[in-house]
C-alpha positions as CSV (number, residue, x, y, z in Angstrom):
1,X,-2.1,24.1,5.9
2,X,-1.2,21.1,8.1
3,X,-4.3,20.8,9.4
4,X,-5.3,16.9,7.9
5,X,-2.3,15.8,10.4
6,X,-2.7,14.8,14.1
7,X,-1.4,17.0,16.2
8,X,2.3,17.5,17.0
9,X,3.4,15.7,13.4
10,X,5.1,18.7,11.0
11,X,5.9,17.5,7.4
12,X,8.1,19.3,4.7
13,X,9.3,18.4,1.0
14,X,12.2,19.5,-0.9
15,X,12.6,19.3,-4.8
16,X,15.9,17.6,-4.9
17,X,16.2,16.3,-8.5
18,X,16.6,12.7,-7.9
19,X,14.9,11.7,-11.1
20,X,13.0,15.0,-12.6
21,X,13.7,18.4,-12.3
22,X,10.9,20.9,-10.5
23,X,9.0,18.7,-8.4
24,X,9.2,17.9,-4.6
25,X,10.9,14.2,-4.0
26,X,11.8,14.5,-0.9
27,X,10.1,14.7,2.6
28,X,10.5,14.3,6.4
29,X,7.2,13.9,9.0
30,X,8.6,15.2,12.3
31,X,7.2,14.2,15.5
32,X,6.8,17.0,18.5
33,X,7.3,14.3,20.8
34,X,8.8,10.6,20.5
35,X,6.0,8.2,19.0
36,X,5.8,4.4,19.5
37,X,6.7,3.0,16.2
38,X,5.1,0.0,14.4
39,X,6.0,-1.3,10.9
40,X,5.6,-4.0,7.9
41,X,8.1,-4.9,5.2
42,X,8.3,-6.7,1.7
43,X,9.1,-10.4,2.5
44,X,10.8,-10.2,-1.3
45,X,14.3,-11.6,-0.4
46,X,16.1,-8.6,-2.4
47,X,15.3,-5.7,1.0
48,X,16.3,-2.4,-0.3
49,X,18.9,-0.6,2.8
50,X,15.8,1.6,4.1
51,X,14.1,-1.3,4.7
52,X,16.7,-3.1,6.7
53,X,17.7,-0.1,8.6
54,X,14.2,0.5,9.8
55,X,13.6,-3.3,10.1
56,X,17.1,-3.2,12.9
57,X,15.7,0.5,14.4
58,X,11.8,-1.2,15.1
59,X,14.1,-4.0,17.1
60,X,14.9,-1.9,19.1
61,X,11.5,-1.0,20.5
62,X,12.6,2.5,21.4
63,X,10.6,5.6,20.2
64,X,11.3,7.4,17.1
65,X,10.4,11.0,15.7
66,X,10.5,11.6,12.3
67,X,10.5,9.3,8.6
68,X,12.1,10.4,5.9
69,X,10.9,9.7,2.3
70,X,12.3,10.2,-0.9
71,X,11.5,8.9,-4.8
72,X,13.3,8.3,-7.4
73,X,15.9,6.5,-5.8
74,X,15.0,2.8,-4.3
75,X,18.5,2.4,-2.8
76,X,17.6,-1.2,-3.5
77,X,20.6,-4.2,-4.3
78,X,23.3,-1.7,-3.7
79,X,25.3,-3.6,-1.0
80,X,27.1,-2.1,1.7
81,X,27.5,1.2,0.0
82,X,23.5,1.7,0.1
83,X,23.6,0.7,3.9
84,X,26.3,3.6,4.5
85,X,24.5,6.0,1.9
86,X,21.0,5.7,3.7
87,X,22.7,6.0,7.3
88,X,24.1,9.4,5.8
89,X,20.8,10.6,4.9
90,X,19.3,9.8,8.2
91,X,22.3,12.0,9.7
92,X,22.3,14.7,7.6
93,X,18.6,15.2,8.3
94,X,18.8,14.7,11.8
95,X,21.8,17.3,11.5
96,X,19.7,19.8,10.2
97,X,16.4,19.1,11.6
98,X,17.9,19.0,15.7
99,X,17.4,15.4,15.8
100,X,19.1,11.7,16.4
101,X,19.9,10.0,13.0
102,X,18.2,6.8,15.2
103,X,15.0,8.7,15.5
104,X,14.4,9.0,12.1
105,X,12.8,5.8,9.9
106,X,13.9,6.5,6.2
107,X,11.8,4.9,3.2
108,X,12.4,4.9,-0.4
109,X,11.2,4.1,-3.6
110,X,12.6,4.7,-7.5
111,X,14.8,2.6,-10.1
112,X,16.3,-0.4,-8.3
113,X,20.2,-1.1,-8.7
114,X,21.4,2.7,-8.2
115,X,23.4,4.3,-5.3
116,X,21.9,7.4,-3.8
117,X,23.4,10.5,-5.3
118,X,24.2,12.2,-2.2
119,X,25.3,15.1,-3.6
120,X,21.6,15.9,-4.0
121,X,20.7,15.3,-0.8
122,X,23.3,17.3,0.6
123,X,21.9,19.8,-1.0
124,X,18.6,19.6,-1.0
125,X,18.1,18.9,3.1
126,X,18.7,22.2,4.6
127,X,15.2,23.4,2.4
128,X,14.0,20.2,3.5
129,X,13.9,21.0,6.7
130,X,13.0,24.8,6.7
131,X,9.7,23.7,5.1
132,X,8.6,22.0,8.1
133,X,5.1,22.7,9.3
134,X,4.3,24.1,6.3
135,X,3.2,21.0,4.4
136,X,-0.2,18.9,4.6
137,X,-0.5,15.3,4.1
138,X,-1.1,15.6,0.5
139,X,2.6,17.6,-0.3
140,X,4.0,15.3,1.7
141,X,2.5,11.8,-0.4
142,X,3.3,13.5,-3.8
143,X,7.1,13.9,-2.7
144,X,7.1,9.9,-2.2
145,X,5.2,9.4,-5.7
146,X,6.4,7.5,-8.7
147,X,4.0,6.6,-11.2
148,X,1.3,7.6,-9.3
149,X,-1.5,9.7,-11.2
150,X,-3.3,11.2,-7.8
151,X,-1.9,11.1,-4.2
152,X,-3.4,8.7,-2.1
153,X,-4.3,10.1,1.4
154,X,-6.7,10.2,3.8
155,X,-7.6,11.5,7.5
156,X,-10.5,10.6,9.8
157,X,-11.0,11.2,13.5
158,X,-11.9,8.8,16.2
159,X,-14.0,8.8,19.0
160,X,-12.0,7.0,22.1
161,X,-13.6,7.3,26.1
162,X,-10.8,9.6,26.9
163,X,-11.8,12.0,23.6
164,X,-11.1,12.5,20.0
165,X,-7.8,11.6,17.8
166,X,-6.7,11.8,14.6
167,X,-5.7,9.3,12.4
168,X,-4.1,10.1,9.1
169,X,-2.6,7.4,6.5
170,X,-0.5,8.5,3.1
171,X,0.6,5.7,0.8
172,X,2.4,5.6,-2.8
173,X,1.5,2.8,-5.2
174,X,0.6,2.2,-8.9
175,X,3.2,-0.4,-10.7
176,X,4.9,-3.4,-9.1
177,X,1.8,-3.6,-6.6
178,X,1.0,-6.9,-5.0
179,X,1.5,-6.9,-1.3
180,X,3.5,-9.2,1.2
181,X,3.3,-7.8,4.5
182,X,2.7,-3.7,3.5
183,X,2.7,-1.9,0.7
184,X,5.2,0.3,-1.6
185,X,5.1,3.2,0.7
186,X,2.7,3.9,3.5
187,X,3.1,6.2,6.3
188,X,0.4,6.3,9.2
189,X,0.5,9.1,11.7
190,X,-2.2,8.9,14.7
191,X,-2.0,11.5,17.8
192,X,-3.6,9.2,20.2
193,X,-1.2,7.3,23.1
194,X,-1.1,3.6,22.8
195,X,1.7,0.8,23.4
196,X,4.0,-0.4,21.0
197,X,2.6,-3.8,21.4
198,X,-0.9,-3.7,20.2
199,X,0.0,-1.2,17.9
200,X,1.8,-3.4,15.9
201,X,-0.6,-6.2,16.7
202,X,-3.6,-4.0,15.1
203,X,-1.1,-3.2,12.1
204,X,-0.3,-6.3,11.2
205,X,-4.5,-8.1,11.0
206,X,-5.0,-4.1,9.7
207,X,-2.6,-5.0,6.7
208,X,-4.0,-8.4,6.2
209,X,-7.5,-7.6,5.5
210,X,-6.2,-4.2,3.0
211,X,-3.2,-3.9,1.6
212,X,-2.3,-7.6,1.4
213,X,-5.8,-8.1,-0.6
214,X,-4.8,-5.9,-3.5
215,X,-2.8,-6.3,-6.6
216,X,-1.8,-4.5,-9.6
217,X,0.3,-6.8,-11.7
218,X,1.8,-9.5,-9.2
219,X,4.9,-7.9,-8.2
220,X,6.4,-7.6,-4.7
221,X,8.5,-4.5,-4.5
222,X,11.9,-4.6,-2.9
223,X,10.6,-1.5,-0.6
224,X,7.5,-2.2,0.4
225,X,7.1,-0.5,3.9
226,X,4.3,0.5,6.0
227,X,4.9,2.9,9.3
228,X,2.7,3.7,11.9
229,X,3.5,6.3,14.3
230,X,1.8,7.4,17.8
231,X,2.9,10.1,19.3
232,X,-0.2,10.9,22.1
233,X,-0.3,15.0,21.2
234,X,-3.9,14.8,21.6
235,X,-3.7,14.0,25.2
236,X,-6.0,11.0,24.5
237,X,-5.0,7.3,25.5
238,X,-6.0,4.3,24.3
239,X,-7.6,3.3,27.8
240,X,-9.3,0.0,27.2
241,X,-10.2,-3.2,25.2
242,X,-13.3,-0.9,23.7
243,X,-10.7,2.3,22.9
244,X,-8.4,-0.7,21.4
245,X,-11.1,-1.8,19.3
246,X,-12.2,1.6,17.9
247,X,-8.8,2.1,17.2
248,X,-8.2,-0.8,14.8
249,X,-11.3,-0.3,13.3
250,X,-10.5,3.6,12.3
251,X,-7.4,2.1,10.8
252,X,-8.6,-1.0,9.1
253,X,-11.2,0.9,7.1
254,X,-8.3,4.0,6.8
255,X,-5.9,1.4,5.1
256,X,-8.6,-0.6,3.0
257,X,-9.7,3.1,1.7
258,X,-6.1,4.2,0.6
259,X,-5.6,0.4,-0.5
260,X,-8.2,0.7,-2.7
261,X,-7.0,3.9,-3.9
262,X,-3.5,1.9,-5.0
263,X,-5.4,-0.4,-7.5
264,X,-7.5,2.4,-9.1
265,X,-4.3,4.2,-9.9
266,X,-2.8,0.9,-11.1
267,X,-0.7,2.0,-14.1
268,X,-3.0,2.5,-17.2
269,X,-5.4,0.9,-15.1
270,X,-9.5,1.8,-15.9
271,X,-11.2,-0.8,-13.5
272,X,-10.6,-2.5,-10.2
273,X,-12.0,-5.9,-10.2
274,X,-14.0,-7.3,-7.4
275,X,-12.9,-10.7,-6.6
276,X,-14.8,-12.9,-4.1
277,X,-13.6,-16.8,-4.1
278,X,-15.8,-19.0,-1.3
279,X,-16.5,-22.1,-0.5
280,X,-13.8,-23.2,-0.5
281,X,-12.1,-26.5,1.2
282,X,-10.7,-23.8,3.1
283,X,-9.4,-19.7,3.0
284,X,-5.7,-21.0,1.8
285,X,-7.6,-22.8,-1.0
286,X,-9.7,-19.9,-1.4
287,X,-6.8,-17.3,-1.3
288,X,-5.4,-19.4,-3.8
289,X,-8.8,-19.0,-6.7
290,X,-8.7,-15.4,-5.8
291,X,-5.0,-14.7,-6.2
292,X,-4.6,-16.9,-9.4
293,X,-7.9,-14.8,-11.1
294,X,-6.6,-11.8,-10.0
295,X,-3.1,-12.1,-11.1
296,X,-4.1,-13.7,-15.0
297,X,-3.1,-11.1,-17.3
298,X,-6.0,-13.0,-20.0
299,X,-8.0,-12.1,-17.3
300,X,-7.0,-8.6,-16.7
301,X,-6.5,-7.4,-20.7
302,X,-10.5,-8.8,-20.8
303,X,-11.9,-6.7,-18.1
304,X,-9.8,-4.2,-19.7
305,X,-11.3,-4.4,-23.2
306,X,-14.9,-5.0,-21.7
307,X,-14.8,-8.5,-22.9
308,X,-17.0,-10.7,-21.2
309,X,-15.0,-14.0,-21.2
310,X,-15.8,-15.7,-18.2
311,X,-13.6,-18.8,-20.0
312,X,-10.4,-16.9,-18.7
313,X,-11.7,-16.9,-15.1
314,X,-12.6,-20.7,-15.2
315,X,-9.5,-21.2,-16.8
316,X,-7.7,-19.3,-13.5
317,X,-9.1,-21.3,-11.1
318,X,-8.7,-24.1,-12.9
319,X,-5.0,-23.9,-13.0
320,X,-4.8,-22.4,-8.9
321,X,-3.8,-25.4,-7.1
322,X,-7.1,-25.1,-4.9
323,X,-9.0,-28.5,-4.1
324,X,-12.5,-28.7,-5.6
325,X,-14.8,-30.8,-8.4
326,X,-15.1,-29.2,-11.8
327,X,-18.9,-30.0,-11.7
328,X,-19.5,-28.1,-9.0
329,X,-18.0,-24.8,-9.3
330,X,-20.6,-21.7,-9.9
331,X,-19.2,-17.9,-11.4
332,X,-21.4,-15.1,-11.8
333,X,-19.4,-12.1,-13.3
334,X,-20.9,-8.5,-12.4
335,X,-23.9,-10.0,-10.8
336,X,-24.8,-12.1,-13.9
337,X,-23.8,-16.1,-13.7
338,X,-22.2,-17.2,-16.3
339,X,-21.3,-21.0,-15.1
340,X,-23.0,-23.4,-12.5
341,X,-22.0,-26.0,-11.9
342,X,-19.5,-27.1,-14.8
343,X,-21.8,-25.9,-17.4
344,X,-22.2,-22.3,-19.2
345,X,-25.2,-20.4,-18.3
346,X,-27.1,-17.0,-19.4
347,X,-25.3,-16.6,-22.9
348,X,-28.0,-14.1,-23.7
349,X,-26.9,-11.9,-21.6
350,X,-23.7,-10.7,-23.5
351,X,-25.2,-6.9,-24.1
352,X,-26.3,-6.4,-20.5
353,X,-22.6,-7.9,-19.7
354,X,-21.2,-5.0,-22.6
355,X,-22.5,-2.5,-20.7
356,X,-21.8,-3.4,-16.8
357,X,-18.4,-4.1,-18.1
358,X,-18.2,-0.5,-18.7
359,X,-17.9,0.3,-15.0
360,X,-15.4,1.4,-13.3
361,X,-16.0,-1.3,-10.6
362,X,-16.2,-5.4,-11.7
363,X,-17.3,-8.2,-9.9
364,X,-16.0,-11.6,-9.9
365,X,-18.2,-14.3,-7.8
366,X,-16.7,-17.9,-7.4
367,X,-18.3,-21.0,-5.3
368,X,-16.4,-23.9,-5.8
369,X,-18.6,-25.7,-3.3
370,X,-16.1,-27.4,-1.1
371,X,-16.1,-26.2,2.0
372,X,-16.8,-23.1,4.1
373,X,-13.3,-20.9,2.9
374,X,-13.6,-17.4,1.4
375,X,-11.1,-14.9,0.5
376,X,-11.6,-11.5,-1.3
377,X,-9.0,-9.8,-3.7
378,X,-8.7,-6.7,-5.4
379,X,-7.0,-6.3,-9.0
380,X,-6.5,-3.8,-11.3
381,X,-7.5,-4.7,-15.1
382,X,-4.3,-4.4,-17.7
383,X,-3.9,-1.9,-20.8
384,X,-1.7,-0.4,-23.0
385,X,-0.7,2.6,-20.6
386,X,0.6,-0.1,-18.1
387,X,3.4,-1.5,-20.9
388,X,4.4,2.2,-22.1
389,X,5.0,3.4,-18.3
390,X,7.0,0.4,-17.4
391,X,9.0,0.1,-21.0
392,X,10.3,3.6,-20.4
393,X,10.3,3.9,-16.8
394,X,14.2,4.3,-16.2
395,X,14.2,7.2,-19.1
C-alpha cells in the first residue's frame, strides 16, 4: 500500500475527532533514516505555533525524521499556550513512535483562535502510530484535508547519473488560498541524498514559479507551510550540477501539478482561469495586472457565470498600480481579443465566447505594451458553493 512513497518514509493516520467524527485527521510521515529538511512559511504576520516551531527547528540545520499533520485544529493566535500545546504533540508522538520530539516538524490546519484539545490527541496517538507503514500518500493527504473535495497528490521518479529516485509531493488547499512563500499544507518526500543547501535553494525558485502563482480568493493563511524532506534511502546522490538540475525540474513541474490541483478544488470553484499579463514596464508591474485580475471577485463571479465581460478585466488592470498607456493595452479572452489597443474589438463573437466559457480551463491574455515584463497567475472563478462553505465553516 505505501508503494507511491520513496523509500524508507512510513506514513499513518488516526481518526481523532478534532472537528468530525469517523474520519482520519491526523497523520505522521516517518523517516527510516534522518532527512535534510527544507521548508517555506506564510509571511501573514499572525504565524500559527506549528509554524514557528518548525520555522526555530529548520534553524537549526540538523536532520529531522518525521512531520506530523493534523486538521481541524489551526493552533493559530493562541499565544503561549499553543506554543506549549504543539511542543506536547511533538512529544507525545515522538513518545510513542521511538523518536526525538525535535525530529518531528508538526503542521496544522483548521478554525483559527482555538487551543488544541489534547485530550484527543492523547488519545488518538498510540493508533497513530501503530498504523505506520500501512498508509499511502493519498490516506495520508486526506488526514490533513479541510474543505478539500479530492486529495491532492502526486509521485514521479527521476532519472539522476547515480540511478532512479522518487519524488512524491501531498498538499491541502481549497479556501483561504493565495500563496506567500508555500502553500496551506504541503509535504514533499524525495529518497534521493542531497545537501540542505540547494535543497532549500531549489524549494524556494520551485515555489515561486507554482504555488506562489495561484489563488483562490486572495487570502494568506496563518499556516501556510511547505516541507521537503530527503532522506537518501534510494542509495542515489545528487552528484552534480546536471543531477541538481534534474532534480529541481522533477520538483518544479511536481509542485506546479499539485498547485494546479489547489485552484481546481477552490471552494465551489468550476474553472481555473489562465492569466498571462506581459509587456509590461517590467515583471513587478506585470505581477501586479496579473494579481489585480486574478484576485477581482467581478472578475471571478463572471468567469463563473460564463459571462463574457471583458469590461471587468480592463477594469482590473486599470485599477493595479502597474505603469502603462490606456491606448495601448490589447486583451484577448479564451483566444478571442476583445480589446486592442484602447478600443473594443470582435463583439460578434459573444456565442463562440458562450460556449468556450463553458470550459473548465479560461484564458486571460494581457499586453500592455510597455516593456518586456510578464507574469502568469492562476485563479479560481467564484460561486455560490464558495459563500455557503465559508458562512458555515466553524459549524
Amino acid at each position: 500500500m505505501t508503494d507511491d512513497l520513496p523509500k524508507g518514509f512510513r506514513a499513518g493516520t488516526a481518526a481523532a475527532g478534532f472537528k468530525t467524527t469517523g474520519r482520519d485527521d491526523l497523520g505522521l510521515i516517518v523517516s527510516d533514516r534522518p532527512a535534510v529538511a527544507a521548508g517555506l512559511f506564510t509571511q501573514n504576520a499572525f504565524k500559527a505555533a506549528p509554524v514557528l516551531v518548525c520555522q526555530e527547528l529548520l534553524r537549526r540545520g540538523g536532520p529531522v525524521l518525521a512531520v506530523l499533520a493534523n486538521s481541524g485544529q489551526a493552533n493559530a493566535c493562541t499565544g503561549d499556550e499553543g506554543i506549549v500545546n504543539c511542543r506536547a504533540t511533538q512529544l507525545l508522538a515522538a513518545q510513542a513512535a521511538g523518536l526525538a520530539p525535535n525530529d518531528i516538524l508538526p503542521i496544522s490546519t483548521g478554525v483559527i483562535g482555538a487551543q488544541l484539545r489534547m485530550n484527543l490527541w492523547r488519545a488518538a496517538i498510540p493508533a497513530l502510530v501503530q498504523s505506520l507503514g500501512r498508509r499511502d500518500a493519498e490516506g495520508f493527504t486526506r488526514a490533513f484535508m479541510t474543505t478539500d473535495a479530492f486529495p491532492k497528490f502526486a509521485s514521479r521518479d527521476i532519472g539522476l547519473s547515480g540511478g532512479g529516485a522518487r519524488l512524491t509531493v501531498m498538499a491541502k488547499g481549497a479556501g483561504m488560498i493565495c500563496p506567500n512563500m508555500a502553500t496551506m499544507l504541503c509535504v514533499a518526500l524525495t529518497d534521493a541524498a542531497t545537501e540542505r543547501e540547494p535543497w532549500q535553494a531549489m524549494f524556494r525558485r520551485a515555489v515561486a514559479f507554482t504555488f506562489n502563482r495561484v489563488s483562490v480568493d486572495g487570502d494568506t493563511s496563518t499556516n501556510d507551510t511547505i516541507l521537503g524532506l530527503a532522506n537518501g534511502a534510494s542509495g542515489v546522490a545528487v552528484q552534480s550540477p546536471a543531477d541538481l538540475a534534474l532534480l529541481e525540474e522533477a520538483l518544479t513541474g511536481i509542485l506546479g501539478q499539485v498547485a494546479h490541483m489547489l485552484v481546481m478544488d477552490g471552494e465551489g470553484a468550476g474553472r481555473v482561469i489562465h492569466i498571462t499579463a506581459r509587456g509590461a514596464a517590467d515583471e513587478t508591474d506585470a505581477e501586479r495586472v496579473a494579481r489585480s485580475v486574478g484576485h477581482s471577485q467581478l472578475v471571478k463571479t463572471a468567469i463563473y457565470g460564463g459571462d463574457a465581460n471583458w469590461g471587468r478585466i480592463v477594469t482590473a488592470v486599470g485599477y493595479s498600480g502597474a505603469r502603462f498607456d490606456p491606448d495601448r493595452v490589447s486583451m484577448a479572452l479564451c483566444g478571442v481579443e476583445r480589446f486592442c489597443h484602447g478600443q473594443p474589438v470582435n463583439d460578434d463573437q459573444e456565442a463562440r465566447l458562450a460556449e468556450l466559457l463553458r470550459g473548465k480551463d479560461v484564458t486571460v491574455e494581457i499586453d500592455l505594451c510597455a516593456g518586456s515584463g510578464e507574469y502568469t497567475l492562476q485563479a479560481s472563478d467564484l460561486g455560490h458553493e464558495y459563500v455557503s462553505l465559508n458562512a458555515d465553516y466553524r459549524s
